[in-house]
KOLKOL-487743 format. One record per atom (N, C-alpha, C, O, CB): x, y, z. Coordinates in steps of 0.05 Angstrom, whole numbers, plus 5000, padded with zeros to 4 digits. Glycine has a CB too. Layout:
XYZ
...
This chain:
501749775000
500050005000
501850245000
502650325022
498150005024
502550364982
503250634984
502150864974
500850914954
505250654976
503351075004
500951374993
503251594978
505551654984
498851595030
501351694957
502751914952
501552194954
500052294937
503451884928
502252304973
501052594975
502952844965
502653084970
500452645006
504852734951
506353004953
508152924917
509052714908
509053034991
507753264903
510053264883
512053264884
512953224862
510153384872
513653294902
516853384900
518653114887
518652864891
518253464936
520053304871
521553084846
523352964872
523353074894
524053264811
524752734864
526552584886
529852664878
530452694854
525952214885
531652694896
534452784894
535752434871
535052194871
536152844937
537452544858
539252424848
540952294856
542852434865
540152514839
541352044858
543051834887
545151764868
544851794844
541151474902
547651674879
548751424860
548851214876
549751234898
551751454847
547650944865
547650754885
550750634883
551750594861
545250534881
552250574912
555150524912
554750214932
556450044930
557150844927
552750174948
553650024976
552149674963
553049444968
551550215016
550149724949
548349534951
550049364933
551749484920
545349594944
549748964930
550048834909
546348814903
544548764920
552048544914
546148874875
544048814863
543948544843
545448534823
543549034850
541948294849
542248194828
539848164818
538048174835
543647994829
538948114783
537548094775
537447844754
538947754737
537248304771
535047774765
533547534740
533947444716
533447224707
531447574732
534747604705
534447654675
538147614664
538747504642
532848054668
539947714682
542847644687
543247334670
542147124676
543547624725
545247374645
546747044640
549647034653
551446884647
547346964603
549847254675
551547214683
551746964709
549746854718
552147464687
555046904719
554746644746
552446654753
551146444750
556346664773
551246864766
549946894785
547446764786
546346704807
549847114788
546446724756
544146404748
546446194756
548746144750
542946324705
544446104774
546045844784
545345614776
546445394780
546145804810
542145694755
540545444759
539245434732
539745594714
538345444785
538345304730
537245284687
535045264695
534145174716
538044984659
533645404672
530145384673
528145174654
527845074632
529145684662
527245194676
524744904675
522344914657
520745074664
523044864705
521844804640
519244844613
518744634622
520244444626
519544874577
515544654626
513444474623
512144354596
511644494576
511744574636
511844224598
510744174569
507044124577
506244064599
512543844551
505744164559
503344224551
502343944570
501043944591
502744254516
503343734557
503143524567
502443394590
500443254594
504443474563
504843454611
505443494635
503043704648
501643644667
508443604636
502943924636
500744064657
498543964660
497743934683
500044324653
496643854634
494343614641
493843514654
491643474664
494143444635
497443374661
496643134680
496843174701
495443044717
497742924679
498743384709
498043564740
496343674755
496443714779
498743724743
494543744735
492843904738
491443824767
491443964788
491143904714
490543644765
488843594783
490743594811
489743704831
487143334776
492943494812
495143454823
495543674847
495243654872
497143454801
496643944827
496044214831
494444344846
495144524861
495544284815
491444234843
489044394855
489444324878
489644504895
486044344847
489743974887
489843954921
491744034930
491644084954
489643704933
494244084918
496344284931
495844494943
496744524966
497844374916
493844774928
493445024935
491644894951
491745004973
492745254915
489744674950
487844694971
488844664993
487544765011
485844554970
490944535001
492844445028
493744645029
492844735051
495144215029
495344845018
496644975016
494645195043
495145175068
497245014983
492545365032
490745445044
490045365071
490145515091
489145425031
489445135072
487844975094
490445065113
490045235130
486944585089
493244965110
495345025130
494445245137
493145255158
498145035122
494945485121
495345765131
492245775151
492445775175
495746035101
490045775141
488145725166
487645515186
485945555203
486045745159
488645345186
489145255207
490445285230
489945225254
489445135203
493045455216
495545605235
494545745251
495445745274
497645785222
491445985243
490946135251
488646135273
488546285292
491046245234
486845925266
484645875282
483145615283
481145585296
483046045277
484245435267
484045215268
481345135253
479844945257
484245145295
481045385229
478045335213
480245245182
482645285179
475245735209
478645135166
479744975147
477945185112
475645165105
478444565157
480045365099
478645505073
479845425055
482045525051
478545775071
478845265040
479345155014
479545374986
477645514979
476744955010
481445384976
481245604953
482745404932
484745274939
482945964959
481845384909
481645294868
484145404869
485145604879
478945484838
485145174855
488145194845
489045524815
488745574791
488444784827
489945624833
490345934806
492645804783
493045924762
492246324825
494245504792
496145474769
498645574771
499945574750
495245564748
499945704797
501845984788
504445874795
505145764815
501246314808
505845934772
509445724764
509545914748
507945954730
510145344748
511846064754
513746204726
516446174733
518146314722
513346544719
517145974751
520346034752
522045704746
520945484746
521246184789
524445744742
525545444741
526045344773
525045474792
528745424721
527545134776
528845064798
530845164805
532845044814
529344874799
530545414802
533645554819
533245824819
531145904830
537045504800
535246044806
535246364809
532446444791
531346294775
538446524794
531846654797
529346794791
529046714754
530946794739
529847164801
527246614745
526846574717
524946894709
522746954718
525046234712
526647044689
525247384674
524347224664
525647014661
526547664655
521747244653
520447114633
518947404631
518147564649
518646804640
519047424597
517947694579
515047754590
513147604595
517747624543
515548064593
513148064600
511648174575
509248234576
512948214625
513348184550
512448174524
509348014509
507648064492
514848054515
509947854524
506247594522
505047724530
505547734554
505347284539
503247864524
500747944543
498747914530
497348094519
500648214556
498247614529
495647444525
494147464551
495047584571
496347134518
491647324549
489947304560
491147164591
490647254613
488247184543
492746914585
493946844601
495746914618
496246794639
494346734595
497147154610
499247234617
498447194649
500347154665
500047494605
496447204656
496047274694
495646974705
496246964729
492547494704
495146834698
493846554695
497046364693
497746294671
491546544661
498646304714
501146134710
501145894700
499445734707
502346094730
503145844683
502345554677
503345374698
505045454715
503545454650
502445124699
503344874721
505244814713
505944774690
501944624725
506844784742
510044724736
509044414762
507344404780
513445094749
510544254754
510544034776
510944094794
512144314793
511843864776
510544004820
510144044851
514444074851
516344234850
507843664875
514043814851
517543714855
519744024844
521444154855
518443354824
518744034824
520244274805
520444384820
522644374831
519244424782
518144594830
518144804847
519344864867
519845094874
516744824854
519944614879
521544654906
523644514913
524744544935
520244624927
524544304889
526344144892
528144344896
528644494876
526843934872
529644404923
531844554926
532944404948
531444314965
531444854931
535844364948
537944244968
537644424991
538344644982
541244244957
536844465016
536444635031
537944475058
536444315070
533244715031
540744495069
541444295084
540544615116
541544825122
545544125075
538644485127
537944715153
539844665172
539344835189
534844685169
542644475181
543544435195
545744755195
546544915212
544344155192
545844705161
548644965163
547345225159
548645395147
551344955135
545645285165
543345585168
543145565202
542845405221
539145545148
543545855196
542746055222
540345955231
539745845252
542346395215
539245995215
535845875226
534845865207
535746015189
533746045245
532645695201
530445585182
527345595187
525545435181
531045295180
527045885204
524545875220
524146185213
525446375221
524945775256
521546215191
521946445170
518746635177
516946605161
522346275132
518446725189
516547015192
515647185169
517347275153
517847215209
513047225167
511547305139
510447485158
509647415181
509347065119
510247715150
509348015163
507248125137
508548205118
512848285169
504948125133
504448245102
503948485108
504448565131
501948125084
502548675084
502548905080
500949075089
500248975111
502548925063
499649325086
497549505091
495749285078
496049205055
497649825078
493749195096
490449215079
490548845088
488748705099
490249345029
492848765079
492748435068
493348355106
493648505126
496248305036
493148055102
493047895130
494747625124
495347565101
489547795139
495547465149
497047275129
495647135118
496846935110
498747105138
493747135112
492846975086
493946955059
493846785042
490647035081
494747165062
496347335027
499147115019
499947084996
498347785036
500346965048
502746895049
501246495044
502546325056
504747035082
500046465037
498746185032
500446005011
500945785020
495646235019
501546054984
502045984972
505845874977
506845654973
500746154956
507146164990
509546255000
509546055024
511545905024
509646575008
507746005045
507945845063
508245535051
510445425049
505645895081
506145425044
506245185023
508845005011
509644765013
505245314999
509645314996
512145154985
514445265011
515745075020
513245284946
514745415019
517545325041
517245205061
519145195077
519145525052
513845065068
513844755089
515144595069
517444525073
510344585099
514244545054
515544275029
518844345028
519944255008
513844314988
519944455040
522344485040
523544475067
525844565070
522744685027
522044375090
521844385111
522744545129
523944455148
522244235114
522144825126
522545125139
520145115160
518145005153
522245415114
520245215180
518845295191
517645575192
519245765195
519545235206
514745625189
512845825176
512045895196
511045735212
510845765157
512446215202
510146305216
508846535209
510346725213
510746325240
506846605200
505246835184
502846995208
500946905220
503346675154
503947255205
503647415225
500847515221
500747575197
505747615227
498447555234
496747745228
496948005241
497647965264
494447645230
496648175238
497648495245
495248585264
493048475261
498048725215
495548725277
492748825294
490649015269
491149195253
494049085328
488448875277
486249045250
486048855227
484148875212
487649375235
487948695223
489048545196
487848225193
488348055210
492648535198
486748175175
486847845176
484047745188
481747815184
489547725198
485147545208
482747505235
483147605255
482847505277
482147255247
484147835249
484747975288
482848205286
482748415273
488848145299
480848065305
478848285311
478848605319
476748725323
477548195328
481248705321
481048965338
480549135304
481149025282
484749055363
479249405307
478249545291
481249775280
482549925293
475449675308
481449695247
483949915248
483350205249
484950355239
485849905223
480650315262
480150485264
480750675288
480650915288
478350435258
481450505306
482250535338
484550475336
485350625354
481150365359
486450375328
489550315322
491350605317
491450735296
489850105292
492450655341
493050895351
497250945338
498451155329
492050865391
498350665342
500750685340
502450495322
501650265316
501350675363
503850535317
506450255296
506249965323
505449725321
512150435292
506950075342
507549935375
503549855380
503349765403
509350295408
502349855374
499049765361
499049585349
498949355357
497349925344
499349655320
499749545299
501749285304
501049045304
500549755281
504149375307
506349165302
505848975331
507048755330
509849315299
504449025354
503648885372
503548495369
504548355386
501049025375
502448405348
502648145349
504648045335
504747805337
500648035342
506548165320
508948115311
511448105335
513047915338
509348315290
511348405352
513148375370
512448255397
514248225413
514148605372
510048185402
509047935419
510747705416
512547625430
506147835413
509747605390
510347375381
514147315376
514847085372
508547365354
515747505377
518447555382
518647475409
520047275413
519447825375
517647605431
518347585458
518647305466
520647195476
516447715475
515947165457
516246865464
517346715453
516646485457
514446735466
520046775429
521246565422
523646515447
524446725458
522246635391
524546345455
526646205472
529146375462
529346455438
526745835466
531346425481
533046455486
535346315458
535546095447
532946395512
536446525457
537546295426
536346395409
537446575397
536745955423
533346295399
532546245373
532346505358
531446705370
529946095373
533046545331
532846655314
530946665291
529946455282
534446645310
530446895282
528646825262
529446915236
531846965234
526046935267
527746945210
528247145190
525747265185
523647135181
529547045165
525947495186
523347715183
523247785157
525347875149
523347995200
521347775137
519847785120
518447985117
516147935124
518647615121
518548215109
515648495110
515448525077
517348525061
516848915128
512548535071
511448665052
510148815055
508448775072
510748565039
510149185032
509649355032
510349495065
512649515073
507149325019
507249595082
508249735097
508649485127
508549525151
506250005098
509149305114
510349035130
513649135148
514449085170
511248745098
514749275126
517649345118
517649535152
519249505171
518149575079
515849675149
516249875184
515249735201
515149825224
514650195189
514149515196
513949355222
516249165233
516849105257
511649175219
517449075211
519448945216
521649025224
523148875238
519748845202
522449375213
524649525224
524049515254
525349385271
524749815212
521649695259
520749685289
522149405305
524049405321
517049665290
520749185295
521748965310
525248845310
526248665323
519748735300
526048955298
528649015289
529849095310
531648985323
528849205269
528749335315
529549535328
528849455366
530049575384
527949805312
527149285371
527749185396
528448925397
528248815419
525749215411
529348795380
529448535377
531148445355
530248335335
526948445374
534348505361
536148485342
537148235344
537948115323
537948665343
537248135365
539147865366
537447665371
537947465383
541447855388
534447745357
533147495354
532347485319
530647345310
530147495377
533947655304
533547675280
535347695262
536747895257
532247835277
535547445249
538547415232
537747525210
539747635202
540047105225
535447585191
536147715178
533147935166
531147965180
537747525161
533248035147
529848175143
530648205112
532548275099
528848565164
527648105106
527348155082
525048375072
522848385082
526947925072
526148545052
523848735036
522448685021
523448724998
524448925025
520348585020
519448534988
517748754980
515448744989
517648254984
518449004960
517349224957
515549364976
513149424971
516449194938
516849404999
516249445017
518149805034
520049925024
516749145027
517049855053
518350035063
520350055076
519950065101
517350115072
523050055066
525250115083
526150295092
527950385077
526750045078
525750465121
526250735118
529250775145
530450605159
522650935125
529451085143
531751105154
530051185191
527851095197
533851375134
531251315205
530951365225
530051705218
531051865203
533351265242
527851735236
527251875236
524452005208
523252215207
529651935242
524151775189
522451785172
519551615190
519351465209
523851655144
517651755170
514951605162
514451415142
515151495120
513351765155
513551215143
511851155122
511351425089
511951445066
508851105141
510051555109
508251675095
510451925085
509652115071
505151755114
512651915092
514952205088
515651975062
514952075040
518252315121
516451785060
517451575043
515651585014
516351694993
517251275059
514451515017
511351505000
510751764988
510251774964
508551435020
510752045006
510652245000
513252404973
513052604959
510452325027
515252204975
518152344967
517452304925
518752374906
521952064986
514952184928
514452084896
512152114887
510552014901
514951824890
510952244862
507452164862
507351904850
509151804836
505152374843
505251814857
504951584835
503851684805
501451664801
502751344847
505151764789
505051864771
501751734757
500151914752
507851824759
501051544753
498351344745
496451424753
494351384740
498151084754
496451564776
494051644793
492251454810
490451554824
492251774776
492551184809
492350884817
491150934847
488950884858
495650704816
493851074855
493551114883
491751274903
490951204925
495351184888
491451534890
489651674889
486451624883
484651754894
490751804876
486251414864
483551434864
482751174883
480651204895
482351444833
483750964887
483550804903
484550884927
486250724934
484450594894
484251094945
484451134964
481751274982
480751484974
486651234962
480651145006
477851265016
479251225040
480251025049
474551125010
479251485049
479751475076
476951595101
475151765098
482551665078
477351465117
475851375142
475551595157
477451745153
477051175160
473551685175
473651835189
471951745217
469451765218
473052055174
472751675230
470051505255
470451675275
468651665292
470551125270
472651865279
472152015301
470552295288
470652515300
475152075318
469652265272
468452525257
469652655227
471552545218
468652775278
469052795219
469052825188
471253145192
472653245173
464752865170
471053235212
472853495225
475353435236
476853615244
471453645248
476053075237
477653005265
479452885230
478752835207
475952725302
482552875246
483752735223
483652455214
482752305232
486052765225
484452315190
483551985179
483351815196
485751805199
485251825161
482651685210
483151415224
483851145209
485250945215
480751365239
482351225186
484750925163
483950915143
481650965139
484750575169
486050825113
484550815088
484050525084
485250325091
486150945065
481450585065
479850335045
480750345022
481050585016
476850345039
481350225008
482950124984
479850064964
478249884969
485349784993
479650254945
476650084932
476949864918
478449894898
474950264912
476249694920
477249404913
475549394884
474849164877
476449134940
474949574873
474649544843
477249674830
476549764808
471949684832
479949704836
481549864837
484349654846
486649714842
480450104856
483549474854
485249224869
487149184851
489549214852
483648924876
485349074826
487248914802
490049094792
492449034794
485048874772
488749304783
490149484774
492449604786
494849624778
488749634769
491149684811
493549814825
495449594842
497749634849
492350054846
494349424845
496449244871
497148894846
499348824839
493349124917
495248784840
494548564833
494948484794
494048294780
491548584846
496448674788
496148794757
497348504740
496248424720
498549134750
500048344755
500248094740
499447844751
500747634746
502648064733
497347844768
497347664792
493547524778
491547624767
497747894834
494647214787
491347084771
489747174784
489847224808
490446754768
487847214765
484347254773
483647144803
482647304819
482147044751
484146894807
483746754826
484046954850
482247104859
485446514824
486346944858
488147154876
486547374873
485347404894
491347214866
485647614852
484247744866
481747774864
480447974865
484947924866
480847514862
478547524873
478847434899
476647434911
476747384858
481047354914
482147224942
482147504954
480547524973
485647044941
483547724949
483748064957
482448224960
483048404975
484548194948
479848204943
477848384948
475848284965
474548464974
476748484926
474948014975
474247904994
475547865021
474847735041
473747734984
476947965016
479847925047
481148115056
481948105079
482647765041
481648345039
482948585052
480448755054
478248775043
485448735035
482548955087
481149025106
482249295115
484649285118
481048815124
481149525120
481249815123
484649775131
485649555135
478949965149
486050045131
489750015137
489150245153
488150465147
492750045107
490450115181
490350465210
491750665196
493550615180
492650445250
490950905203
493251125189
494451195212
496351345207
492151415172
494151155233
496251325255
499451225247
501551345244
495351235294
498950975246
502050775248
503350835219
505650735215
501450375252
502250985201
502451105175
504751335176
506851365163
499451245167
503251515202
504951745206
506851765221
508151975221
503851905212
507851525241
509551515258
512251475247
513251315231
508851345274
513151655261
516351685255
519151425263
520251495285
517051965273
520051245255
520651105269
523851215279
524551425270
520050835257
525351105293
526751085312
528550895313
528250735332
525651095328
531450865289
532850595288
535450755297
535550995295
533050405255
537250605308
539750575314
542650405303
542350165301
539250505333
544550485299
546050325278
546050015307
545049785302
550150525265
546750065324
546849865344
544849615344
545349385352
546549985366
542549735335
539849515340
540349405312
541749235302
536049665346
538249615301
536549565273
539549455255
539949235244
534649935256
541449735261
543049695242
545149445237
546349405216
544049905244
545449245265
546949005256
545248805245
546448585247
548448885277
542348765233
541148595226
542648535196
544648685194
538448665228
542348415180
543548375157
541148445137
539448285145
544748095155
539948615114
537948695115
538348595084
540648645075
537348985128
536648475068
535548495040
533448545028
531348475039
535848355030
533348704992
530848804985
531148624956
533248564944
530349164985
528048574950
527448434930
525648654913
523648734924
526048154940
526148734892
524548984879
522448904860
523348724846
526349164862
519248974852
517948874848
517449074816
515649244817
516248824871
518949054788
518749254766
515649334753
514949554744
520549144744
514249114755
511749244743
508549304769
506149284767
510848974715
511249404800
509849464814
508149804810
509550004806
511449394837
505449814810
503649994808
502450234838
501250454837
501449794797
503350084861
502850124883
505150274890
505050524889
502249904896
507950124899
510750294908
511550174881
511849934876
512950214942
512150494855
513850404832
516850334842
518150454860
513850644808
517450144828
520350114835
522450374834
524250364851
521449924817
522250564818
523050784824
522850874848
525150904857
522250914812
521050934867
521250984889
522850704917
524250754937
518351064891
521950484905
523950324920
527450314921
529150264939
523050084911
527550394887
530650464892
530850594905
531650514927
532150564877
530150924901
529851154923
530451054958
531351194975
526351264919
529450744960
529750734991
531150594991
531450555015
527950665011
533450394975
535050254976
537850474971
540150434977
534350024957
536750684960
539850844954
540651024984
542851124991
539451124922
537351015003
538451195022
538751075053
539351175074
536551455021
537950825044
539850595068
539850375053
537950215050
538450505101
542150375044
543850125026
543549855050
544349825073
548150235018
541349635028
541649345045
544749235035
546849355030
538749065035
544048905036
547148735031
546748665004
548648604990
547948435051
543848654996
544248564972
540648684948
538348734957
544948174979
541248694930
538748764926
538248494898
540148404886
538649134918
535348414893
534248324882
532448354862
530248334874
533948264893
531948404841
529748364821
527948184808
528848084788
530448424806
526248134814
523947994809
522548074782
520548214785
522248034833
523248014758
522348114736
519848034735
519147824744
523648044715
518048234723
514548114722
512748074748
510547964750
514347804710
514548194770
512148114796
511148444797
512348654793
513947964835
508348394805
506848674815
507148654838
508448474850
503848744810
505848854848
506248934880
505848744896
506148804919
504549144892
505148434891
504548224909
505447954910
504447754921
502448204908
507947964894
509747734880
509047454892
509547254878
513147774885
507547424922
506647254930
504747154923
504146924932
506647284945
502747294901
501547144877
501947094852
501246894839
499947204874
503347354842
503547374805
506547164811
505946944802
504247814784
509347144824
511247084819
511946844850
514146834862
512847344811
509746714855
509946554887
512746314880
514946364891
505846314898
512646124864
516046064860
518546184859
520746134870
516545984842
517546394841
521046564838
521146694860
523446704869
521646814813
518446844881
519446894901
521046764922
522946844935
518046944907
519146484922
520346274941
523346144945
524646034963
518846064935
523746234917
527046144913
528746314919
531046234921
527946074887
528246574922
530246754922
529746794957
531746904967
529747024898
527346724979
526946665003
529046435015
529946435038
524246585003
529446294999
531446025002
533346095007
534446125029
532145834981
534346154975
537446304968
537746484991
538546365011
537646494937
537546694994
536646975018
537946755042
540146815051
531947105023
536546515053
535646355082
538446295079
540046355097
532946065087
539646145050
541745955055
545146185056
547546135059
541545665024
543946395052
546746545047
548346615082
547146695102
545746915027
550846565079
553346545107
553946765110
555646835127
556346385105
């Protein structure tokens, strides 16, 4: 979810600190050859496939409350067995949103030895609006790789009943994330995961909770410096599309005189602005599932330290045909706190956990298995 309220053109960076790698690279850095299905093969998967996403699902609600939601297989494979597969976003058939079936095995056959990792016990934080439900597909395939999943619902978010209309603070908001930190055991580590405004929850938790966090991941998400907003971040760019702007309804419950208490996203507006390469399926999964975003925790300034936040090991994964935070503005936050490494995800929109859920998953791996 990103807001844009403000014109001001953005300063001219040179990026010097980050390694960036991208997808599309025939350089080393493909480690892995890409996987074609044949016509054939998807037939016979098919059916294969569907009870996958349906397990797939059932986990993630069960994790949460022990109710069981079945959701139709969307099909979604665009990557090989290894580094991020670019695949053109030149096709733009009918299908283009619609993934073809890649075999189960394919997908995740990855060597993953968890003995020589920091930890293998991976935290999904999602975005403004979304709940972990969003992380269904992402969960799925890195159980089958035997990671341990845990997908956060946010206060206001998901199935957590509190109203984001009353959600006063980030320390609100990020409440069941940094709960759920406290009670890990002495020792254990995790890897934090934020998408969109995921990204300031996870700094936050960062930021009291460093040496329970080996590493954080961005996935077009907010990485900000100390002393920023959300909304100072967001503000530094318009969304040129206007996307943002018109899909934005903001709330007023303490009165129509009193300032926002939270925005609605008009979910005839979903596809386009957030969901643009992601199957039908999926958003028809989004506009039934997302849920008002607090604005207080919008405006809060956060508060990092090179000591805390700053010894985490931090990576961003950039999302190019994102509509919501253009990647332009994500560079913008990678040039003005350089992570360890940066990532490109060719062809994912703002929710790669549907349009690109393999290639994400692999580069989640890769990310887990790096010393």
């Amino acid at each position: 979810m990103g807001l844009c309220f403000s014109t001001n053109s953005p300063t001219t960076r040179t990026r010097t600190h980050s390694k960036r790698v991208s997808n599309q690279s025939t350089t080393p850095l493909n480690r892995w050859s890409r996987v074609r299905s044949s016509s054939a093969k998807k037939d016979q998967l098919d059916d294969v496939v569907i009870h996958e996403h349906a397990i797939a699902a059932a986990l993630l609600f069960q994790q949460r409350n022990g109710d069981v939601l079945r959701f139709d297989r969307s099909s979604s494979a665009r990557c090989s067995n290894g580094d991020i597969v670019r695949r053109s976003c030149g096709s733009r058939r009918r299908r283009s949103v619609v993934d073809p079936v890649v075999q189960a095995q394919l997908m995740v056959n990855q060597e993953v030895n968890h003995e020589e990792m920091e930890t293998s016990h991976i935290v999904l934080v999602h975005g403004g609006g979304f709940g972990a439900w969003c992380w269904y597909k992402t969960m799925a395939l890195l159980q089958e790789c035997k990671f341990k999943v845990t997908a956060i619902d946010l206060s206001g978010s998901g199935i957590d009943l509190r109203d984001a209309n009353f959600i006063e603070s980030l320390s609100q908001y990020a409440k069941p994330l940094t709960g759920f930190l406290k009670t890990l055991a002495d020792g254990d580590k995790v890897i934090l995961v934020g998408h969109d405004f995921g990204g300031a929850c996870i700094s936050y938790a960062m930021e009291l909770f460093p040496i329970k966090v080996a590493k954080a991941i961005f996935i077009a998400a907010s990485m900000l410096k100390t002393g920023q907003s959300t909304l100072d971040m967001f503000s530094l760019k318009e969304n040129t599309n206007g996307l943002m702007r018109q899909a934005q309804n903001f709330l007023y419950a303490n009165g129509n005189n009193q300032p926002p208490t939270a925005i609605d996203l008009d979910k005839s507006l979903l596809k386009d602005l957030l969901l643009n390469q992601s199957p039908a399926k999926d958003v028809a999964l989004a506009c039934v599932s997302m849920r008002p975003i607090p604005f207080s925790p919008i405006l809060e300034k956060l508060s990092l330290s090179d000591s805390n936040y700053g010894c985490v090991r931090r990576f961003y994964i950039e999302t190019p045909e994102d509509n919501a935070i253009p990647v332009t503005l994500q560079q913008m936050m990678i040039n003005e706190s350089p992570p360890e490494k940066v990532f490109r995800l060719k062809g994912a929109d703002h929710c790669p956990f549907f349009s690109k859920p393999q290639a994400l998953h692999k580069l989640l791996v890769e990310i887990a298995k790096m010393k």
